[in-house]
Structures are given as C-alpha cells and as structure tokens.
N, C-alpha and C positions, 0 to 999 in steps of 0.2 A: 605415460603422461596423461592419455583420455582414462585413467583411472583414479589418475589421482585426484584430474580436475573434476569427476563426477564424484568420487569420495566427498571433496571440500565444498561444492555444490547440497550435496546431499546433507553434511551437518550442519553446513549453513541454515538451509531449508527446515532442520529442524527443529533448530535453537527459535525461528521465528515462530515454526506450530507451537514449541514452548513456551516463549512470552506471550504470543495471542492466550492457550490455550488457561495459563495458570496465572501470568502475571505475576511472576517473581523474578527479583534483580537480578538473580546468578543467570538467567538465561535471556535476559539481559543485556547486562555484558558480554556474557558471550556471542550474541547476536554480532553484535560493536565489532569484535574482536576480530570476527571470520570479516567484516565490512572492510575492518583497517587493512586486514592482509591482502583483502582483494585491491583495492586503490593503491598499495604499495607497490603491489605484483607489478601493476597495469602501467602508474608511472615508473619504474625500475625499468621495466621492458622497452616504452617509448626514448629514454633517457640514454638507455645502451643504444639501440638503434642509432639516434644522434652522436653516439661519443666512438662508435666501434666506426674502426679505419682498417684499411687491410692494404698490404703494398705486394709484390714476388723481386727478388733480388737470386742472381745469378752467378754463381763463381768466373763462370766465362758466358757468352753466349757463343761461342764454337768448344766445341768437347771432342779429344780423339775418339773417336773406334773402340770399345772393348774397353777404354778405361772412365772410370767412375769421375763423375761431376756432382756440384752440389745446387738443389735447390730449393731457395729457401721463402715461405711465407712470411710475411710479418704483420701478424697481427695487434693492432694497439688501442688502446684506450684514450680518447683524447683530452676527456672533461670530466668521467665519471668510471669508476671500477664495472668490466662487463662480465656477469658471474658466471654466464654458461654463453658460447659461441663453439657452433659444429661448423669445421669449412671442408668441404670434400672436393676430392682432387681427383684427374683421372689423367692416366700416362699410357702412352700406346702400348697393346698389347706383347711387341716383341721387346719391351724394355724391361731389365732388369729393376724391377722396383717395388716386387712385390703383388700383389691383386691390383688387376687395371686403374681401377674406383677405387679410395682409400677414403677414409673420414678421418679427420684430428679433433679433440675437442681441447678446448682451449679455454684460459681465464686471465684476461691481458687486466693487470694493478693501474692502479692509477699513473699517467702520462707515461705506461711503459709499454714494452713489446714484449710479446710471449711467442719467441721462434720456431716455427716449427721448420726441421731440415729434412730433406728427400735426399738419399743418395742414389743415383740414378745410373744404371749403364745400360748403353745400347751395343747389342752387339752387331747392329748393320749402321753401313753412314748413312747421310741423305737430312733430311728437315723430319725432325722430333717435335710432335706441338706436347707441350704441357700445357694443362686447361684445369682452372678451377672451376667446378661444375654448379658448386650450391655453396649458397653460407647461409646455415639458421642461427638463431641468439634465442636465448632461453629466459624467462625472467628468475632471481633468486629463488622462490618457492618449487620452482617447476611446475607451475602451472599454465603455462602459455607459450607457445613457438609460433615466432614468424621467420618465413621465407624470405628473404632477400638477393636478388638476381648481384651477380657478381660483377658486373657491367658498372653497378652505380659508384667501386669502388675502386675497380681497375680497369685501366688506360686500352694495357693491351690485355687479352685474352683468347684464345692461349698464348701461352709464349712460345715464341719457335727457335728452337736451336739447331744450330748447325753440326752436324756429325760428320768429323772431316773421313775422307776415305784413307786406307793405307795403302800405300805405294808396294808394300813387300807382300805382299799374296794374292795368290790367284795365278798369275803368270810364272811359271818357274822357268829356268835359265833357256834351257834348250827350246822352248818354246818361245821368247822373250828375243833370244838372237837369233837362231836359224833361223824360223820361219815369218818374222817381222822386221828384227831391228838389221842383218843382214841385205832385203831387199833394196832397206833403205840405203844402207851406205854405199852399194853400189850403183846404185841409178846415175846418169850422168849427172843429173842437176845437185850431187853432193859437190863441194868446194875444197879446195886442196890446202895445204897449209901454208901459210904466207906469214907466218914470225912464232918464236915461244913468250912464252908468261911463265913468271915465276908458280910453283905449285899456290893454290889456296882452299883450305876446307871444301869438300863436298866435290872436287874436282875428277872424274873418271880414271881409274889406271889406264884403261887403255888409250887416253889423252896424252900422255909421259910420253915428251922426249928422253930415251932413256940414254943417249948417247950424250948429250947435250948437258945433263943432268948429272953423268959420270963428270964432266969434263970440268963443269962448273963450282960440284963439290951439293948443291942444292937441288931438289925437285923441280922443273919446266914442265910448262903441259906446252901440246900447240895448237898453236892459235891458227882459225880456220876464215877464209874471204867471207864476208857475208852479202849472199845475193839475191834476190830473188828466185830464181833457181831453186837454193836449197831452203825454202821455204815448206815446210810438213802439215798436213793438213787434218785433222783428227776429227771426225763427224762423230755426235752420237745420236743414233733413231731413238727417241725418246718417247717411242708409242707405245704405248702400256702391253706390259706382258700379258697373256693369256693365262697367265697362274692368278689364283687369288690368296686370299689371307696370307701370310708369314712368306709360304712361298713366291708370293709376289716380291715383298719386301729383300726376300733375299737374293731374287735374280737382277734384282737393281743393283745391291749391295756388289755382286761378281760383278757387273758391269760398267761401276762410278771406280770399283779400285782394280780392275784390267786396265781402263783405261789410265787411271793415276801412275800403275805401273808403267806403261809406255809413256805419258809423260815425264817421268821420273827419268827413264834412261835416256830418251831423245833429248833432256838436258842436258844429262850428263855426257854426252856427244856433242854438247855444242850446237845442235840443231835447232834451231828455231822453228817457232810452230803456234798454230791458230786451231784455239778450240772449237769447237761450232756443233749449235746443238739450237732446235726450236725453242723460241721462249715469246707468250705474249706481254712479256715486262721491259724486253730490249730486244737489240738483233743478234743476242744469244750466240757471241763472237768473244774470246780471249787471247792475247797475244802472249803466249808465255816463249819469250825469248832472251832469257836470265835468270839467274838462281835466286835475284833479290825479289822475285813475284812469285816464287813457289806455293807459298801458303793459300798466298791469294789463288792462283789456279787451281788449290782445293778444295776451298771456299766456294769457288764457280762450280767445281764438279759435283760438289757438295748436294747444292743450290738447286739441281736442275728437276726441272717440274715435267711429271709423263703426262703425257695425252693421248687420245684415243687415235686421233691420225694428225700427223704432222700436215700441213695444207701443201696444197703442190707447188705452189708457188716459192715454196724455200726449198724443196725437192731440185727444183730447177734451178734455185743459184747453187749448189750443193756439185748438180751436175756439168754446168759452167765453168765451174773450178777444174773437173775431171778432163773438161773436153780439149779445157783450153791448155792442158800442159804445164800451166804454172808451179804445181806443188806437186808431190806425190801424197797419195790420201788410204788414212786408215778408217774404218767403219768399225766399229761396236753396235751390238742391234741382238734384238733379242727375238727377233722374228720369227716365226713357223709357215710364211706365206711370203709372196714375193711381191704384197704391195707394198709394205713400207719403204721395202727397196729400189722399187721398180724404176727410178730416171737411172738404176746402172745396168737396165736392159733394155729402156725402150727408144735409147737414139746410141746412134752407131758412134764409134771412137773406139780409141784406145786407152781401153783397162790395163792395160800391162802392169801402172803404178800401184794401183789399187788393191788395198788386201782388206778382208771382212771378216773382222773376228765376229763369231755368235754364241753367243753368253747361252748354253744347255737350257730347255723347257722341259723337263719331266713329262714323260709321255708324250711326247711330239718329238721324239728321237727319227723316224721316218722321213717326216715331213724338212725338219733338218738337212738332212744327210740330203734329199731331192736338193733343197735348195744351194748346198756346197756345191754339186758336180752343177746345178745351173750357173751359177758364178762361175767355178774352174774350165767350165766350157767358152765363159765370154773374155777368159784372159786373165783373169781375177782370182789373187791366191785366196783362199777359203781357209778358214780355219775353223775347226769344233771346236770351242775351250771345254778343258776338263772342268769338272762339276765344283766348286767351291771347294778346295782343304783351306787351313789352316797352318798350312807350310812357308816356313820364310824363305824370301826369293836371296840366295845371298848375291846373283848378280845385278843387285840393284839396294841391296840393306850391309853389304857387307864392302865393297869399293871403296867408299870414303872410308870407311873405319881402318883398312886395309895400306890405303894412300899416307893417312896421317900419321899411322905407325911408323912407315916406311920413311915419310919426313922426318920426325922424332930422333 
C-alpha cells in the first residue's frame, strides 16, 4: 500500500511539473484526474468508517469439551458499500482453530452482512475468551488504511465461553469407587433407605431395588432419608498451578473433570453435595442435590477462576466444615507445598472423612508424594491421580445407558 500511495503521489506530482512546465491540456487533465481520485479515496474511506458495523454472534455460549462450536463475525454495511475491511481475531493458543491471530478480509454490499464463521474446538474446559484484536477499512483505490479500535463497535470483547467439563475421564472405575466413592458410602453420616421410585433416565444401577422390581414387573430405584448428615462436601484449591503455558491449561482441565467425575457419581448415589471453591464474584458455594441442576454444576465447575493464594479466611470456613463433623469432604488441589492446604494440618480434629485427590505437576513428583504420606499421616486418605488419558469411565458414562436398556 505505502507503494502504491507514493507511486500515485509521485505521477500526481508530475503531471503538475508538467502543466507548470509546458502548459498543455493533456497534463492538464491529468493533473484533475489524479485530484478527483484523491478526494474520492478520501470521502469513500470516511463514508465506510460511518456505514461499517460489526456485531459476534455465537452458536452456544457454553460449548462441550473436544466438540466443535461456531463463531461468527458479522460484519455490515449500513448506508454505504465498504470496499476493503481487514478484522483480525485471536483465539487462545490451545484451541483448535488454526494460528492464534487470524485476519479475514471482508467487503459487506449494500445493508448487508458478509459472515465470516470460526469453527472452534477446545480441547480443555474452563473460560475460552475469543477477542477481536483490530479492524482496519481500506478506501476503493487502496491508497489509505485506517485503524479502528474494536471497542467503538463491540459491547463485549472478548467473548467468553464456557467449556463445560466431562464427567467420563480422568477418574476410572477402580479409582472412582475404592478409594473415593466407597469411603463415602460407608461413613455413618450415609442414610439408609426409607421407600422405592419408580426407575427414571440417568438413575444408578446400583440404586435398583432388584427384588422389588422382579416383583412388580418394572425398574425401582431406592429412595434414600435426606439429612444433614449425608451431606458431601467437594472443595476445589483453586490456586494456580506451578506449570505454565498449555501445561497449565491442562492440569486445570484434569482437575475441573476429576472433580465433575465425582460429582457425577455422588448424584447418581443420591448423595447430595455442596461445591465450594474461592471466587471474588460470590461465595463460590453450589448445592447440587438433583439430576435437574446438573448442567448448571458444570457451568459452575466450568466457571472457576485460579488465583495465586486463596485468602485465609475462606481456608478457615473450609476447615469449620471438617472440624465440625457435618459433611464428609473431598479436596481436588493441584498443590506441590503444603500452604494451599494447610487449615488440614494446622488445628487438630478429625480427618478421618477427608480424602485429597492431587491432580499430577510434572516434575514435582517428589514433592507430591512428601505431601500424600503428610496427609496419610494426619488421617487423611491421599490420592495421586494418574496423569490425564483419554479413557472413558464406563462406571459413570455407561450406568444409565446400561439401566435404560434394562428398562426397555
């Protein structure tokens, strides 16, 4: 473009040494002619500026895990045809979408929109910002670009999308019941069964009254007292991992759908249970105690913003909960040191309820492993979660599918 504009500059410049020099018509005219293009240029270019609109429109703003979403620009013309418009985009680095930065260029007709569509996959959950970085406008000759801040056209920017987590990986079976969802069921503060229900989609096999169900000719699950007592307690230390780039990204990713995974089965148990995690937006508390808020409790886990240290002061209601007996409490924590954790060692009670899953840090395999046998010491089952596969849990993706059949 700065070639072209000093080209047209330049035989501008010399069609005038021409007329000065000799004083004939044909250079002249031509003088005129390079004048008319430049004042066309100049109002074509302010005229787009005025008529060029731009909007983003979103197939969902929550997107599963691993599967593709769409999102779309819309660029439009309001009053006048805009000949040249560059908008560039930039999408976080672990998202499938191609080079972080992209550029579209674009020529939106008269009162119409010129789409341009992003198909996007993220393959971790968590808050995905999509952000349009620049928009320049060209005038028809191409001799002039202006910048324009993307602010003056859109509301919000970036967009932030929700990448829900999945319930079926990370945790597999054996790990899932022995050393978790078993503690749970046996603790005293579980509730015994006091009536059946008929079976209904997404319900537990091992809910099934199977005698009941022979007897009746139809599927019963049973129906369990609900009390305070068996109230389950879920904490997540949301203090930033020690890994950075992607690896960051991904030890969050093991650790938003671990936990998703143990929320998924302590529903399908019938267990009621309170998320709880630091958040400076609310008190960072969800009651998921029904199958008809599931989504939403992945929304919430979705949702959750890490910080460098969680303040002590929610350390302490955390540890209130432990001391006073009410729940039994599971831990997700991504820790290599024992301050994130530290209100579950520094006043005395009993941990007995208490288990601590720890989502792997690459290269702090030591320091780990120290801080399991410190837990296992204070009473506290410890867990090392395996490193992220890509394995489905079928004791948590395969039950209902299994159950329905069964009803069928």
């Amino acid at each position: 473009m700065r070639r072209r504009r000093f080209g047209f500059f330049l035989l501008w410049a010399l069609c005038l040494w021409a007329v000065l020099y000799s004083g004939m018509a044909v250079y002249y005219y031509a003088f005129f002619l390079f004048a008319i293009v430049f004042v066309i240029s100049v109002l074509q270019l302010l005229l787009s500026i005025i008529s060029f609109g731009l909007r983003t429109n979103l197939s969902s703003r929550t997107a599963e895990k691993k599967q593709p979403f769409t999102w779309k620009l819309l660029p439009k013309a309001r009053s006048l045809p805009v000949a040249h418009a560059k908008v560039s985009v930039r999408t976080p680095d672990a998202s499938q979408a191609g080079p972080a930065t992209r550029d579209y260029f674009v020529s939106p007709p008269l009162y119409s929109t010129a789409p341009v569509s992003l198909s996007i996959v993220s393959p971790y959950c968590g808050v995905l910002p999509l952000e349009v970085t620049g928009i320049e406008l060209m005038d028809i000759f191409g001799l002039w670009r202006v910048k324009i801040s993307p602010k003056r056209y859109l509301s919000k920017n970036p967009v932030y999308v929700t990448i829900l987590p999945d319930s079926s990986t990370f945790l597999n079976s054996s790990l899932l019941y022995d050393e978790i969802m078993l503690p749970v069921r046996k603790t005293r503060e579980r509730a015994e069964p006091v009536g059946v229900r008929e079976y209904m989609r997404g319900d537990n096999m091992r809910s099934i009254h199977w005698k009941y169900s022979a007897r009746i000719g139809k599927l019963h699950v049973k129906e369990y007292e609900k009390g305070a007592k068996e109230l389950h307690l879920i904490y997540l230390d949301l203090t930033e991992s020690v890994l950075s780039g992607e690896a960051n990204i991904k030890s969050k990713d093991q650790m938003l759908c671990s936990a998703a995974s143990l929320c998924h089965a302590l529903l399908m148990e019938q267990i009621p249970m309170v998320i709880m995690g630091y958040s400076t937006k609310n008190d960072g508390r969800f009651s998921l105690v029904h199958r008809g808020v599931w989504e939403n409790a992945r929304i919430f886990l979705a949702q959750r913003e890490f910080v460098d240290e969680v303040p002590s002061d929610y350390k302490e209601l955390i540890a209130g909960y432990v001391l006073a007996e009410k729940s039994t409490l599971t831990v997700f924590s991504m820790a290599v040191s024992a301050g994130p954790l530290s209100f579950l060692t520094y006043r005395a009670g009993d941990y007995s309820s208490v288990s601590v899953c720890m989502i792997p840090q690459p290269g702090y395999q030591l320091e780990q492993h120290a801080l399991a046998h410190l837990y296992s010491d204070k009473g506290m089952q410890a867990i090392l979660c395996t490193p992220s596969v890509s394995v489905p849990n079928p004791a948590v993706s395969s039950v209902p599918a299994a159950a329905e059949k069964e009803a069928q």
